[in-house]
Steps between C-alpha positions, in 0.01 A plus 500: 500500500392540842257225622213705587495589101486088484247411646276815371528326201467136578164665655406701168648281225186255331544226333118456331555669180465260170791468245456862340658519168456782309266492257252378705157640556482568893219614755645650846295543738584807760338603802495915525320639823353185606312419095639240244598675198596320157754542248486280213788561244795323275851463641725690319784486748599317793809623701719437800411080514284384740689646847320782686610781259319316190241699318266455206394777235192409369301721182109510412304728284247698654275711250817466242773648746715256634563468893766350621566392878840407691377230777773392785450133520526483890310824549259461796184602325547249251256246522534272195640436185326313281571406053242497320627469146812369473737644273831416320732786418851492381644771634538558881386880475210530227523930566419501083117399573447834633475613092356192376110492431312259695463239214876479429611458823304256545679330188811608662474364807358111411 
């Protein structure tokens, strides 16, 4: 790799985030035109490790449809990440909450 590419991400790359796991209950905190928005979900997959390409896909319910989100860890507007609730699941991609009803995946997940 060439060393400007380096150093761009020396420069981007942050090392603030908490041990994410998923299963966890997460609030990120995202600045869009200049305003703090919120986005408070559950993990339900974590890919690409920790390195500048690593993302999170976290799920809520909103008015019973379920939004999910893809963040970039080391995305620029990307305040904070902060748990919650923590969480133990056992599998590394929990993709099957998505037709579970709120009380059993809770059950699930614990």
């Amino acid at each position: 790799m060439s060393v400007k590419l380096e150093e761009y991400k020396k420069v981007q790359e942050k090392d603030v985030f908490p041990e994410i796991e998923t299963g966890n209950t997460v609030k990120v905190t995202q600045i869009i035109n200049g305003k703090k928005q919120f986005f408070e979900g559950l993990v339900i997959a974590k890919k690409h490790g920790k390195g500048m390409s690593g993302t999170i896909t976290i799920r809520k319910v909103i008015d019973k449809v379920g939004v999910e989100k893809v963040f970039p860890l080391h995305s620029p507007t990307i305040e904070k990440v902060e748990i919650t609730k923590a969480g133990r699941a056992r599998k590394s991609k929990i993709y099957y909450i998505r037709e579970k009803t709120k009380k059993v995946a809770r059950k699930k997940i614990k």
